[in-house]
SEGU-658675 format. One record per residue (C-alpha): x, z, y. Coordinates in steps of 0.1 Angstrom, whole numbers, plus 5000, padded with zeros to 4 digits. Each point is the difference from the previous one (the first is absolute). Layout:
// SEGU-658675
XZY
...
***
This chain:
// SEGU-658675
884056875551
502049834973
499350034967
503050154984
502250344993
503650015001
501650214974
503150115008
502550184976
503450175000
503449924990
501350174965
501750345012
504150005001
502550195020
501649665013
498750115035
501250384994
498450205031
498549715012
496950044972
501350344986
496750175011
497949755014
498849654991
501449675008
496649955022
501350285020
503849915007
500449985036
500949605008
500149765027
501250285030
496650185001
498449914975
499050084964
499449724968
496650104997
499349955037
500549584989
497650034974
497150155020
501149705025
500049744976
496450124985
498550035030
500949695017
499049804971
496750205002
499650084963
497350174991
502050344987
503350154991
501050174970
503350174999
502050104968
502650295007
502350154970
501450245026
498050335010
500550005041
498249965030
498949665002
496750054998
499750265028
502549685019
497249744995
497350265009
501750035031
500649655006
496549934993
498750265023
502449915023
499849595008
495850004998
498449754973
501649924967
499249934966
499550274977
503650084980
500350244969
502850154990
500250044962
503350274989
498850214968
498649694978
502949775004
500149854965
496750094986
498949644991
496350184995
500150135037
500749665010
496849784986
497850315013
501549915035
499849654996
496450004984
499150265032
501149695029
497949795005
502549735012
499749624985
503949985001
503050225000
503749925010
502350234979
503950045016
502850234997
499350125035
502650285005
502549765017
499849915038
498349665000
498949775029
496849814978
497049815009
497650044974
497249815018
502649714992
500350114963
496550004991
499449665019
502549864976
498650184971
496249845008
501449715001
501449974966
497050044987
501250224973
498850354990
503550174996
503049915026
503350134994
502249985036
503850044995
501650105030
502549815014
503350205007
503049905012
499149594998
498650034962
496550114981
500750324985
497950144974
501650345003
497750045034
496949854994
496650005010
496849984981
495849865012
497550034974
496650044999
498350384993
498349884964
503649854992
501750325010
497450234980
500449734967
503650075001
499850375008
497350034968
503049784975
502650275012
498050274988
499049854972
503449914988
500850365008
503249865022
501450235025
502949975027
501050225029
499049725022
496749864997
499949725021
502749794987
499050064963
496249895016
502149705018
501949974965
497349944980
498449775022
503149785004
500050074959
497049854998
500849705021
499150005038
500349765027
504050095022
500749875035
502350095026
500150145034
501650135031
499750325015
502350235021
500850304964
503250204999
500750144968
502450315006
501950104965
502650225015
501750215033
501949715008
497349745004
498150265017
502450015028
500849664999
496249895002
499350235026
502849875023
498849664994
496150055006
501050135036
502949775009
498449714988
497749875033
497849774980
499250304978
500250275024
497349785018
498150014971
499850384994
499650115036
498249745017
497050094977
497150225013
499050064965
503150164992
499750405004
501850264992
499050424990
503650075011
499550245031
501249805032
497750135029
502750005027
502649755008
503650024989
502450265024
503749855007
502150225017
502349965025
502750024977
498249754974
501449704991
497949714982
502049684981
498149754981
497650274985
496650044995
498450335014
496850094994
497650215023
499650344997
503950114996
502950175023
503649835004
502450165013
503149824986
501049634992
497949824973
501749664989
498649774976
497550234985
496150064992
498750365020
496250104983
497650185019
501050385005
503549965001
501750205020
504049905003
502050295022
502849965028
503549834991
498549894964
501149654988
497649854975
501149634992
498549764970
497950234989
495950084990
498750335021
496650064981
497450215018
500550355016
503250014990
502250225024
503649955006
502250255019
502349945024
503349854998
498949844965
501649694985
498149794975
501049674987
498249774978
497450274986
496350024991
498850355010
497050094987
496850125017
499150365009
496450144989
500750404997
499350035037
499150374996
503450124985
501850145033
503649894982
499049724996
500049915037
503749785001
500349834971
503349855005
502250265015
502250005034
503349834994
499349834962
501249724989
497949774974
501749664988
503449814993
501349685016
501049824969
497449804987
500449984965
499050374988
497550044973
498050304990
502350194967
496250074992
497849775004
501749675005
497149824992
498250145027
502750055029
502949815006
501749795032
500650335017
496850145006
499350375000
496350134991
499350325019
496850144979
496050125017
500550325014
503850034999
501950255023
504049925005
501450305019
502249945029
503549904994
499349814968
501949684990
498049764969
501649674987
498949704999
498149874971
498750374996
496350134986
498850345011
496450024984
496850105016
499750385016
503750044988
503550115018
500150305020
500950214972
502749774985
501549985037
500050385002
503250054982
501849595006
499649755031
501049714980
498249794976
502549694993
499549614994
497349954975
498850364990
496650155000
498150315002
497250004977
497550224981
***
């Protein structure tokens, strides 16, 4: 087995993503069509065979119960830890460290869906003959130190740990004051390749998501690897009805259409009723959609409160979610939802006969009591806490 330990931590929290990371972590955002960003990371680790995982979370949720399952679930991995509570307790961290017994370690901000080989990275690492290796990724056709990745040796890792705490410095994010104080201190900086999305807002969610499955080198990519799994329920295949009407979408398994589906991404779960339209938009799992429904360029989040009996339709009979112009931008949030889109929160229920804007936010668990007394919420507006 090789010799090393990837380290992998989170982005800083915002609300840039509203819904999307409202009450879980970025490592659980649903991505790719059936997929989740954490599922790339365990594929990335255990391709490259490393020798263990650790996983830094900043988000109570369940993705340690998701990597238990995927463990359990796909036969021989590499052990993976999930560390939540002791986020940025610098002490906590040179106990762990000083408790591996890895020669190396390969420290990333791994909370974004990444394609990377590290095999490849630590080959060019040996090679430099060097103790410390910083690897700025390359995005968009330049190095960029804003996403960079870091191979040092254990004794080097536990030095610099030791000056922190000496120096009594603290940060909310340990690793890049750790990478900080290397680079501080002078270290060796190359460049490389790698397949890394960095998602900052709603918009380049949607965007990215359209792209990873309607781009055929990189759908090829994603779903022509074995090692790519998914927790993501999707024992049966997908059900289109005789009324159901596919046009340049993706469809996952595991889902019901009974209406027309045009240039949009259908999770696992979903279940889409008769006479429903749902065109340029993101369906995220178990979502239900009644009938007669008309959705246009929307992200609807995911369903987990399976045991609520209201919560059976989430999207009522005869709605209408979206706009046609193009231009409208969240009165809210406008940093995090603009060109239109509309954000329909986790566990939402819209009630039948309801009309929503485009460019409109309704957060997480939200909007059956607001739609109680009005069936409209216009261009731009949100329902929040």
């Amino acid at each position: 087995m090789n010799d090393w330990t990837i380290i992998s931590y989170p982005s800083p929290r915002d609300n840039l993503l509203l819904s999307l990371t409202e009450s879980r972590s970025r490592y659980m955002l649903p991505f790719g069509g059936r997929f989740r960003v954490i599922d790339f990371l365990i594929r990335n680790a255990h391709v490259s065979e490393s020798k263990s995982t650790v996983i830094y979370n900043n988000v109570e949720d369940d993705l340690e119960n998701y990597i238990d399952s995927y463990i359990n679930s796909n036969g021989a991995y590499s052990p993976i830890s999930v560390i939540t509570s002791e986020f940025s307790n610098i002490n906590f961290c040179k106990n762990l460290v000083h408790d591996i017994d890895s020669k190396y370690f390969i420290i990333y901000n791994g909370d974004f869906p990444s394609i990377i080989d590290f095999s490849d990275i630590m080959k060019t690492y040996m090679s430099k003959k060097t103790d410390t290796l910083l690897f700025k990724m390359v995005i968009n056709g330049r190095p960029s130190m804003a996403y960079k990745l870091l191979v040092t040796s254990r004794k080097t890792l536990l030095k610099t740990i030791g000056k922190i705490i000496k120096e009594k410095r603290s940060s909310s994010n340990i690793f890049e004051m750790i990478i900080n104080t290397m680079i501080n201190a002078g270290i060796r900086k190359t460049a490389f390749h790698a397949h890394y999305w960095p998602i900052s807002n709603v918009p380049e969610y949607y965007a990215l998501s359209r792209n990873i499955l309607w781009d055929r080198e990189l759908f090829n990519l994603i779903y022509s690897d074995n090692s790519m799994k998914s927790q993501i329920v999707a024992d049966r295949y997908a059900y289109i009805g005789e009324k159901g009407r596919i046009v340049n979408s993706f469809i996952s398994d595991y889902c019901s259409i009974n209406g027309r589906v045009e240039n949009s991404i259908i999770y696992p779960g979903v279940e889409i009723g008769l006479d429903s339209d749902i065109r340029d938009s993101i369906i995220l799992p178990f979502v239900r959609i009644g009938e007669g429904v008309k959705i246009n360029k929307a992200v609807i989040d995911e369903t987990t409160d399976f045991n609520d009996e209201n919560s059976m339709i989430n999207i009522g009979n005869s709605s209408r979610i979206g706009s046609d112009d193009l231009n409208i931008k969240s009165s809210d949030f406008p940093r995090s939802l603009f060109s239109s889109i509309t954000v329909i929160g986790k566990n939402c229920r819209v009630p039948d006969n309801v009309r929503i804007g485009g460019g409109c936010y309704i957060a997480s668990g939200l909007g059956e009591v607001y739609f109680r007394e009005k069936k409209y919420l216009h261009d731009g507006l949100s329902i929040v806490k």
